[in-house]
N, C-alpha and C positions, 0 to 999 in steps of 0.2 A: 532570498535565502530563508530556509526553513528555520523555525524557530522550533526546539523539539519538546521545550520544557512549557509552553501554549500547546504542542499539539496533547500531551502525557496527560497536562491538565483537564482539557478536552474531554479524549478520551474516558479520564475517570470519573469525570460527571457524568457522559453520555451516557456507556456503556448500558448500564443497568436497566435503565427507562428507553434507550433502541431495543435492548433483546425483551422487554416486555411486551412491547409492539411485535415481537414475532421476528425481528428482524438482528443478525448478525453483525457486530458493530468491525467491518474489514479493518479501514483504516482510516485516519485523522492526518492531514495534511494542512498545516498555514503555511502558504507562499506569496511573495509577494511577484506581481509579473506587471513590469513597469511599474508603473508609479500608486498601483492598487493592491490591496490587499485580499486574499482571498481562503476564507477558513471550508476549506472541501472536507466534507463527511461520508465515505464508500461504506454503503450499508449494502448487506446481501442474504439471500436465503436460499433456498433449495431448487425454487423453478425459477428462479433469476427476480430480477426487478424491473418494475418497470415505473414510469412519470406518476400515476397515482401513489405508490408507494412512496417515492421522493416526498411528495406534498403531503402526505400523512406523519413521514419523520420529521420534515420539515417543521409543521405547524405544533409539533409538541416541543421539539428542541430552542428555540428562536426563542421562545421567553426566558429557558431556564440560559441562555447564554448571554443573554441579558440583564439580566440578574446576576447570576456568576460575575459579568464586566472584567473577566479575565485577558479583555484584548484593547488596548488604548485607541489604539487607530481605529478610522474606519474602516470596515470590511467587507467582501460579501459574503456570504455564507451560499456555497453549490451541499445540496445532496446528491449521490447519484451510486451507480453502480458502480464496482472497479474496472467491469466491463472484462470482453472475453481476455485479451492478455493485459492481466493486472499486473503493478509493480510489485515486485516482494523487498519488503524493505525489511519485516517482522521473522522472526526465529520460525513463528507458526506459519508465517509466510509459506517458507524452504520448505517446514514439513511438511506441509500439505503436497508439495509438488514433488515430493520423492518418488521418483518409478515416471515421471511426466520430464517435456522437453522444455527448456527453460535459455534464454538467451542472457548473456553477460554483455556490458559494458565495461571493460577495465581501465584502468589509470594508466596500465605499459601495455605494449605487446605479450602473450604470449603464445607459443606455438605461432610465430609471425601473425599476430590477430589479436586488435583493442576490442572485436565484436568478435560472437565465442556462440553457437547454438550447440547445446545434447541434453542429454538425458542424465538431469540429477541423480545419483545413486546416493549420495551420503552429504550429510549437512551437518555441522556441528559450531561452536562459539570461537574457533578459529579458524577452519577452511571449509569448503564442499570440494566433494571429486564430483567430476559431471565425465559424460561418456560420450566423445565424441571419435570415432571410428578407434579409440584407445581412452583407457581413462585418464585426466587428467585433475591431479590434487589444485585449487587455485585457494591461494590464503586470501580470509576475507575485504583485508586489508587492501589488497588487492583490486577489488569491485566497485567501479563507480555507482552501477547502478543494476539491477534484473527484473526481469520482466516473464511470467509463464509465455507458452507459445500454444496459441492456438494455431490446429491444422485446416487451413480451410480444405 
């Protein structure tokens, strides 16, 4: 279970000192999966990222999060890229992906369908319409989860 008010935290220490590195702070994630705990940091920039990159945000973040001591349990800390289809969990998430194809997972059916792929047209702090051979309004409440789609 995500804790959101450790990731907010997070994030507002990171932020500053990932994008003076040159790097985009995506998203802040603590999960826990089984019996371990894992604080993941999606850092990204223009031509993508790659393992040197990780170990560069790595090695400057890890002390200041230790210091901070904003997480009781043990943990592990991944960097990494969100990779080609990221989650969009964030408002800038949606908007970056306006005009791109994006897949839903919902809580109920609709149009007989808990999985849902088109093409975002409109996002806003209570629904998106996405365009799937017609447009379709889905309130956000609505969405388990979303994810951009990449076309191989």
């Amino acid at each position: 279970m995500a804790d959101n008010n450790i990731e907010k935290k997070v994030e507002m220490l990171l932020k500053e000192k990932i994008e003076k590195l040159g790097y985009d702070l995506y998203d802040v994630e603590y999960l826990k999966e089984g019996k371990e705990f894992h604080l993941c940091i999606y850092i990204d920039k223009e031509n993508g990222i790659d393992i040197s990159d990780c170990e560069k945000v790595n090695e400057v973040i890890n002390p200041i999060l230790d210091k901070a001591d904003y997480i009781s349990e043990q943990y592990f800390l991944e960097v990494s890229s969100p990779g080609l289809e990221r989650k969009l969990r964030k408002k800038e998430h949606f908007e970056k992906e306006i005009g791109k194809k994006i897949e839903l997972s919902l809580y109920s059916k609709i149009e007989n369908q808990k999985t849902i792929q088109g093409i975002l047209k409109e996002y806003n702090n209570e629904y998106l319409i996405l365009e799937n051979c017609k447009e379709i309004k889905i309130e956000l409440k609505q969405i388990a989860s979303a994810k951009s789609v990449y076309d191989w």
